[in-house]
C-alpha positions, 0 to 999 in steps of 0.5 A, spaced: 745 208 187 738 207 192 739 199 191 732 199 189 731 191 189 733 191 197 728 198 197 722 194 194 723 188 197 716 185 199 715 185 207 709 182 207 706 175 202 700 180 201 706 185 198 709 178 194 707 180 186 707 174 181 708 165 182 700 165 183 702 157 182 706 157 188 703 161 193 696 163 190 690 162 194 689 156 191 697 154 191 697 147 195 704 151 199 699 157 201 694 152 204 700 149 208 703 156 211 701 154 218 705 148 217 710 147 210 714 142 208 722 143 207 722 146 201 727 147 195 724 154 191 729 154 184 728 158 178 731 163 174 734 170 178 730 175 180 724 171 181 722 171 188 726 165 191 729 168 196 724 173 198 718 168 199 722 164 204 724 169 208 717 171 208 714 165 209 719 164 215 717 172 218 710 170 217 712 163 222 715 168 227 721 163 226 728 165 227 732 164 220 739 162 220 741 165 212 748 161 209 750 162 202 752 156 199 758 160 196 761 161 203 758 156 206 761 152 213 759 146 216 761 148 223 757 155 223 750 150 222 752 145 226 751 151 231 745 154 230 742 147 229 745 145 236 742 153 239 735 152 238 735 144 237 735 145 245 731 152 245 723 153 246 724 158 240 722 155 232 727 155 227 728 156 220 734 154 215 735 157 209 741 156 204 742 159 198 745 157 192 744 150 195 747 146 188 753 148 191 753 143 197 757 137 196 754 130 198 756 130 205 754 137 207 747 135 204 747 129 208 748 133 214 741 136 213 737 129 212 737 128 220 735 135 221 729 135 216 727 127 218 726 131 225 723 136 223 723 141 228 727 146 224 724 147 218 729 147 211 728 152 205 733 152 199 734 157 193 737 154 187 737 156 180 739 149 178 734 144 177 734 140 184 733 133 179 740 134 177 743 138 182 741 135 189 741 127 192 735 123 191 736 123 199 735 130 200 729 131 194 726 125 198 725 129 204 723 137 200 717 139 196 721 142 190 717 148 187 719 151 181 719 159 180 717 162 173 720 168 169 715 174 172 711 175 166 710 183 163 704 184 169 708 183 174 714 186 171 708 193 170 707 191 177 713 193 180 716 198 176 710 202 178 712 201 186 718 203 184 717 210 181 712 211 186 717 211 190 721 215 186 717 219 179 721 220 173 717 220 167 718 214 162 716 213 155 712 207 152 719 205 149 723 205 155 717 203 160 718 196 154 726 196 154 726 196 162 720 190 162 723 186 155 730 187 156 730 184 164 726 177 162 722 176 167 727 178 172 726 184 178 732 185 180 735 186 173 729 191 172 731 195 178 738 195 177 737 198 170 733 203 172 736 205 179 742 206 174 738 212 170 734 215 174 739 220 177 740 222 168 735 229 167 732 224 161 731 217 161 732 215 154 732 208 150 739 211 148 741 211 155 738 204 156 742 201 151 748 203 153 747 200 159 744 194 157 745 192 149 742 186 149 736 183 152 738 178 158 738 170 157 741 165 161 748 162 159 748 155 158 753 154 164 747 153 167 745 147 167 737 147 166 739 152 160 743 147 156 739 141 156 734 144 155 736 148 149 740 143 145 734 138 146 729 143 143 734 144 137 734 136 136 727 136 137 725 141 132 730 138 127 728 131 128 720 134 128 723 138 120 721 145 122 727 148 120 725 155 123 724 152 129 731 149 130 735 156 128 732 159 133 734 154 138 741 153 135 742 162 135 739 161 143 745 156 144 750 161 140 748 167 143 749 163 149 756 161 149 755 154 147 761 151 143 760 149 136 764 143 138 759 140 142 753 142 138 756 139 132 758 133 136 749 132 137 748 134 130 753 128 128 749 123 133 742 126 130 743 124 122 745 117 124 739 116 129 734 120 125 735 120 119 741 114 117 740 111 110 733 115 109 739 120 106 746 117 108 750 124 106 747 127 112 753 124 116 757 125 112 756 133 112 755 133 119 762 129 121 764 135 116 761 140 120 765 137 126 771 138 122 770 145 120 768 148 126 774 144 131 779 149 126 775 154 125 771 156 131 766 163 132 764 167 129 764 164 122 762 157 125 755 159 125 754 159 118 757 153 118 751 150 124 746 154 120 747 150 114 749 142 117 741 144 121 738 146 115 741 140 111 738 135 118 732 139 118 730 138 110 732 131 111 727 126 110 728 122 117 728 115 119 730 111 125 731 104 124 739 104 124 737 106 131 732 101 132 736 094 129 742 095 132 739 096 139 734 089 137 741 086 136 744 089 141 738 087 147 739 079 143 746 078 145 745 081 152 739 076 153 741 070 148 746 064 148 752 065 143 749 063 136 755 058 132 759 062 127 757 058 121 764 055 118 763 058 111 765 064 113 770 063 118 778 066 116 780 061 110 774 057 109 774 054 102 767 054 101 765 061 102 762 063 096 765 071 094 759 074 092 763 078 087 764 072 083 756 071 082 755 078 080 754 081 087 749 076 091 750 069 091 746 065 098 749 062 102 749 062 110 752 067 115 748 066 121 746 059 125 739 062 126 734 066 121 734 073 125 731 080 123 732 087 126 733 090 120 726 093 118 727 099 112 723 104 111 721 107 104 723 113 106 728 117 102 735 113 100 733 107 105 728 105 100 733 104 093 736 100 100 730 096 101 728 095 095 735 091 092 735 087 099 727 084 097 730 083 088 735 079 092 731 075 097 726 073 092 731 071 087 734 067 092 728 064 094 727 062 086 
């Protein structure tokens, strides 16, 4: 193989093909060339993070030290930032992968970038926020790297095949772009593994690549995201919505556990006694899918989401217990009246008086339950007001 990625790699910014919000004319980064912060580029692969500092760096004339996280050593640092601390030459830092680091080498960095003689770039496919320590953050402008979009990706496999002409058909000219979602390298490597074939096909590409590139939900951004579309979309009721997101979390390889787990939470927060069988059906769909496991445990999540989704929803058991629990953090204990104490003799059973009879359970008149005339919860709500006014009769 050519390694086309490396072949193409821009020598220039003017070379630089796509995150316009980044470094385009009007990007506050590229005002700032002459003189940028530390900075954190994250974002998915194969968009130009790495790229783009290095081009930055050559752009400054400074010697760049490249450490991989991965592989990364301490005392290999601690070196280069000793040579050119004490050098007339400028320096530049960048260390891929940055997630990895643990606490104490991120703190290594922080007098370094406090100094700021040696300038630090950082390349993460992890969102800084989860992955670095407010410490580090506090001293790097975080720039966030899109997918390239269809453009960009036209941009560059044409480069490539100026470089190396082989005729493409509309389809495969698509599947190269579609498939590699937003990723250049993704896009180089398939083509660089067709071109030697005397006819590129749309066959011969799907051999190599069947499906359409997605993030895994091991990353971390990916996951959250996800999980939290799909509990927006079904709390929103849009059903199609919320399929969408849970086949993304299927196809990524999340568990089934987990995703029951939130759906589980979701019908006692958003939907409660608006419809109380959608707890019993999502604790259900806990249940199966722990025996049951992949692929079947899709039907089984499909049918709890499309349940959750149709509900009418309702959060006031969410909202009274977090009233009650925000008073007892803030208040005084209140008296437990002595009719209801263990073996009280007069405590009234209310089966006695046909289902209610009144009486005192609490020393204080306090409200956190407030019903709602949504679905089941209203049949709740008008008992409770037949008794209240029969009581105050």
């Amino acid at each position: 193989m050519r390694n086309l990625s490396s072949l193409l790699r821009p020598k220039s910014l003017e070379e630089f093909i796509g995150q316009q919000h980044i470094i385009g004319a009007n990007a506050p980064l590229y005002k700032n060339l002459s003189n940028p912060p530390h900075c954190i580029f994250y974002g998915p692969p194969g968009c130009g993070k790495t790229t783009l500092a290095q081009l930055i760096c050559t752009d400054l004339k400074r010697e760049i030290g490249y450490f991989n996280a991965a592989t990364f050593k301490l005392e290999e640092l601690k070196s280069f930032v000793a040579h050119y601390e004490d050098s007339l030459l400028k320096a530049a830092v960048f260390i891929d992968e940055i997630h990895r680091l643990n606490k104490p080498q991120q703190e290594f960095l922080l007098p370094i970038m406090e100094k700021g003689e040696i300038i630090v770039f950082a390349a993460s496919t992890h969102n800084p926020f989860y992955a670095l320590t407010n410490a580090f953050r506090s001293r790097a402008f975080a720039f966030e790297f899109k997918p390239l979009n269809t453009r960009d990706l036209e941009c560059i496999l044409d480069r490539a095949l100026s470089l190396y002409p082989k005729p493409l058909s509309f389809e495969c000219r698509d599947y190269l772009i579609e498939s590699s979602a937003g990723d250049a390298r993704a896009l180089l490597n398939l083509l660089d593994c067709v071109l030697d074939l005397d006819t590129i096909t749309l066959d011969s590409l799907k051999a190599l690549r069947p499906c359409v590139l997605h993030d895994g939900v091991s990353h971390p951004d990916t996951h959250y995201n996800l999980i939290s579309a799909l509990i927006k979309s079904i709390r929103g009721s849009d059903v199609n919505a919320a399929l969408y997101y849970l086949a993304r979390l299927i196809e990524a390889g999340e568990s089934a556990e987990f995703i029951a787990r939130r759906l589980v939470i979701l019908s006692s927060e958003d939907i409660g006694n608006a419809n109380p069988n959608a707890l019993n059906l999502a604790t259900s769909t806990l249940l199966s899918v722990s025996k049951i496991g992949y692929p079947e445990s899709r039907i089984i999540l499909a049918q709890c989401v499309i349940f959750l989704s149709a509900c009418p929803k309702s959060n006031t058991a969410y909202k009274a217990i977090n009233k009650a629990l925000e008073f007892v953090r803030h208040a005084k204990d209140l008296p437990i009246p002595p009719n209801i104490l263990p073996h009280a003799k007069d405590y009234l059973y209310p089966h006695d008086f046909g289902g209610y009879v009144t009486q005192q359970y609490l020393a204080q008149n306090l409200e956190f339950f407030e019903p709602t005339q949504k679905g089941f919860e209203k049949t709740l709500s008008q008992w409770l007001d037949k008794i209240t006014q029969e009581a105050a009769n």
